[in-house]
N, C-alpha and C positions, 0 to 999 in steps of 0.2 A: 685235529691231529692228522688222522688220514692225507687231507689237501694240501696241509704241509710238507706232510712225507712224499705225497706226490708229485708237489715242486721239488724237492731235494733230490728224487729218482731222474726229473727230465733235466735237469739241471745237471745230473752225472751221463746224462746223453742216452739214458735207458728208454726202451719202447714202454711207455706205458698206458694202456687204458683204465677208464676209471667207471664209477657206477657211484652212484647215491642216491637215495630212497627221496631224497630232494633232488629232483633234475637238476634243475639252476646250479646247483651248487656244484654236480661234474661241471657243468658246460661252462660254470666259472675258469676253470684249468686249460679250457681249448687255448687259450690266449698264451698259455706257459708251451705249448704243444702235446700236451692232451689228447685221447682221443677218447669222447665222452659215447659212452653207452647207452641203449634205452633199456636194459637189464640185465641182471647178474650173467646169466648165459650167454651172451651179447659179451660180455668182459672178459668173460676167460676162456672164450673159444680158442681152442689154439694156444694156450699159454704155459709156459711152463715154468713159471710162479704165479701164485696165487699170494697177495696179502690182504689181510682182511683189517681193517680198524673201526670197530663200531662197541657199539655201548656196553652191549652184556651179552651172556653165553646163547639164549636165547635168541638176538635179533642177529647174533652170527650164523647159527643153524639155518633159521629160516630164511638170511640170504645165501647158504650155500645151496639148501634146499632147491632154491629158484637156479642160483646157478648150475646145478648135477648136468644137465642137457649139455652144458658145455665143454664142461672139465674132462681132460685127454687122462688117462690112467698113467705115473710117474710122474704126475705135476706135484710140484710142491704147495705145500699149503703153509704158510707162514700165518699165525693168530697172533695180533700184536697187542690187542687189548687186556683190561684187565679183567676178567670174568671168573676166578676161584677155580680151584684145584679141580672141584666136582665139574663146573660146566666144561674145564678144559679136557677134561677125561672122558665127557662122551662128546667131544667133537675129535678125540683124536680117534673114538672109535667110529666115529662115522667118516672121518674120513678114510680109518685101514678099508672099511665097506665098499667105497668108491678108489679102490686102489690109488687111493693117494700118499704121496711122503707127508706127514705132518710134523710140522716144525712149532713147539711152544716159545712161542716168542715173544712177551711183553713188555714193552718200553717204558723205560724209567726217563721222565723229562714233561715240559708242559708245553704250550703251544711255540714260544719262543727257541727251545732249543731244537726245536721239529722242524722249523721253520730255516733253520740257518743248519740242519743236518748234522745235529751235538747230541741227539741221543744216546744213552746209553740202555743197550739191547740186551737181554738176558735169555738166551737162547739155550733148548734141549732138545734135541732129536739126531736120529740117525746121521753118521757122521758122512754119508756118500749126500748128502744133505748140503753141506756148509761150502762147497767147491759155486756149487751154483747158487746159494744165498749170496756170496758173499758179496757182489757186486749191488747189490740191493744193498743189503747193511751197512758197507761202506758208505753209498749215499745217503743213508736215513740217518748213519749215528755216529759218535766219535769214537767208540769202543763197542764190542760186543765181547759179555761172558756166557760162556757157553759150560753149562754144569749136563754132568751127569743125565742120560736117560735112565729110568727105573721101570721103562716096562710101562708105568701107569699113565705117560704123555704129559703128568703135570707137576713137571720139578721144577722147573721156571716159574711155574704161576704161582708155588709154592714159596720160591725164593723172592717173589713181587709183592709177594701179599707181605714178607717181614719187611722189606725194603719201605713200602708201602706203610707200615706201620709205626717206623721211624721219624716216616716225612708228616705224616698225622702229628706224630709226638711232639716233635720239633713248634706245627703248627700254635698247635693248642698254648704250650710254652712260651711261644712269644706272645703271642693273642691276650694272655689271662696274666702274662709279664707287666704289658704295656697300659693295661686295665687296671692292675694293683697301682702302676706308680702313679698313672694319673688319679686316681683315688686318692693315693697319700698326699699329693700334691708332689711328686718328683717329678721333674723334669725327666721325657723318658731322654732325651738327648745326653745328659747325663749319664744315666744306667747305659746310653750304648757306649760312652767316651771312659767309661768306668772298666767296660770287660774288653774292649778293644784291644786286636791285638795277641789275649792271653788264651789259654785255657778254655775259656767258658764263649768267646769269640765264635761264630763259625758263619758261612756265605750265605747259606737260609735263614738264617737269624736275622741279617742285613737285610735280605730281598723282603721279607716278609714285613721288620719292622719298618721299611719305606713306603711298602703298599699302604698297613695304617695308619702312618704320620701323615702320610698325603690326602689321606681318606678314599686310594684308589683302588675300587675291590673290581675294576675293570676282569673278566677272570683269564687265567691262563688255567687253571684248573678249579672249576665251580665247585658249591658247597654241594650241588646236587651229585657229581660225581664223586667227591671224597664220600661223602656218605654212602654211598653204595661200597665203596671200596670200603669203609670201615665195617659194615654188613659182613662182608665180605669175610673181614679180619676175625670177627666177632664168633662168626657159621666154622673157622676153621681151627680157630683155639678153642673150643668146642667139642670139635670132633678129636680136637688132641688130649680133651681133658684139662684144659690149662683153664686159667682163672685170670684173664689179664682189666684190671680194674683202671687202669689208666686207658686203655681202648675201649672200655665201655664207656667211660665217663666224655672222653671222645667225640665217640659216635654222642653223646646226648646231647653233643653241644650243635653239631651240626644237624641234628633232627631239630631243635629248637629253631635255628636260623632258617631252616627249610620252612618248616609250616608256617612264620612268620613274614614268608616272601623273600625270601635270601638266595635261593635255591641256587641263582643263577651267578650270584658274584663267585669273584674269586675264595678259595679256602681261607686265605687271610683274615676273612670278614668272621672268624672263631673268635676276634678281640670282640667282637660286637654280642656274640652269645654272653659276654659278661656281664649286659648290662638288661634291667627291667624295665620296660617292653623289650625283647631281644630286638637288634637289628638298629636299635637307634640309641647314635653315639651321645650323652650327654654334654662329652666336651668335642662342642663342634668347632670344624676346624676349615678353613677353603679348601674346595676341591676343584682338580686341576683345570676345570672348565671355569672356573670365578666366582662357581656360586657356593654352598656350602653344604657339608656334609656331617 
């Protein structure tokens, strides 16, 4: 996601350097015009955006950690990832520490709409903030909503984790859909030419049941990252008192597909937690390299 957003930046004509805990993978970007770093401090020297895209609340800290040597006091700090209410709350107080603007900013989208700059941005912070984001946002996304500050730095992260909980739902839905009819013996082509169209019709419904019918769990968004984000969802209905029994059930399909080696496909691959041994399809089918899945 980052590498993408990276091309979308140089591609709107924006100066950007880059950092990744994997070399290779900045020095990939030189090629787009790039300018690859040999550490955090090294990338935001002198910047006056900072964006950050990496896994969890955790491995953000401890690269801004590394980058504090460089960071100018009034630089913005844009967090695009998804990391929970709680990790976004003490990084927006580490950055007030390091006199920074912090901007909660997490992206709704997977590597394809990163990649062609169709994200949608869900941004909260101080509004002397969004003058100088915007040209950034503009390349990374098709839209940005910007809700409320509350003080706590995580109303975005808050509004991503429901967003977030949606697109789980959705997942699981067609995964355990397309499981029942091949079961019954239905044609799922059928059940898609049945709701097409109406009501019950919707574009992740399509995208998702194509990844299964093809058997291509290639990922735009892994089983290992929805799970963490279902964690996520899990830690924060929780802490609200809520009881959400379809989110846990969820999360246990995608912990099932993890431990069985799954980790790394696409979320689609929850049709596959339907079946015993998880992860293997009984009604196998070619997969798009010729062999089968």
């Amino acid at each position: 996601m980052g590498a993408a957003m990276a091309r979308s930046m140089l591609r709107s004509g924006l100066d950007v350097r880059v950092w990744n805990r994997t070399r290779e993978k900045a020095d990939a970007l030189v090629a787009d015009g790039a300018r690859s770093t040999a550490s955090p401090a090294e990338a935001v020297s002198g910047a006056g955006v900072v964006l950050t895209a990496l896994r969890d609340g955790p491995t953000v800290l401890d690269a801004l950690r590394e980058a504090a040597p460089g960071l100018a006091p009034g630089a913005v700090l844009a967090q695009t990832a998804t990391v929970g209410a709680t990790a976004t709350a003490e990084l927006a107080g580490w950055a007030r520490d390091h006199e920074l603007v912090f901007v909660d900013a997490p992206v709704v989208g997977t590597r394809q709409p990163a990649e062609t700059g169709e994200l949608l941005i869900l941004a909260a912070g101080p509004e002397s903030a969004r003058d100088r984001l915007a040209p950034v946002f503009d390349a990374i996304g098709r839209a940005t909503t910007w809700v409320s500050d509350d003080g706590a730095g995580a109303a975005a992260s808050r509004l991503k984790l429901v967003v977030n909980s949606w697109i789980a739902a959705l997942t699981h839905a067609t995964g355990e859909t397309l499981a029942l009819a091949r079961g019954l013996g239905v044609d799922p082509a059928v059940f898609l030419d049945s709701v097409a169209g109406g009501p019950l019709d919707n574009g992740y419904l399509r995208a998702k049941a194509a990844a299964v019918l093809a058997g291509d769990y290639r990922p735009n968004f892994s089983v290992s990252n929805a799970l963490k984000d279902a964690r996520l969802i899990g830690e924060a209905a929780e802490g609200a008192g809520l009881r959400l029994d379809l989110a846990a059930a969820g999360a246990a399909r995608f912990e099932r597909l993890d431990r069985h080696g799954r980790g790394e496909d696409d979320m689609a691959a929850s049709y596959l937690a339907s079946f015993d041994p998880p992860g293997r399809d009984p009604f196998e089918h070619p997969a798009p390299d010729g062999g089968q899945r």
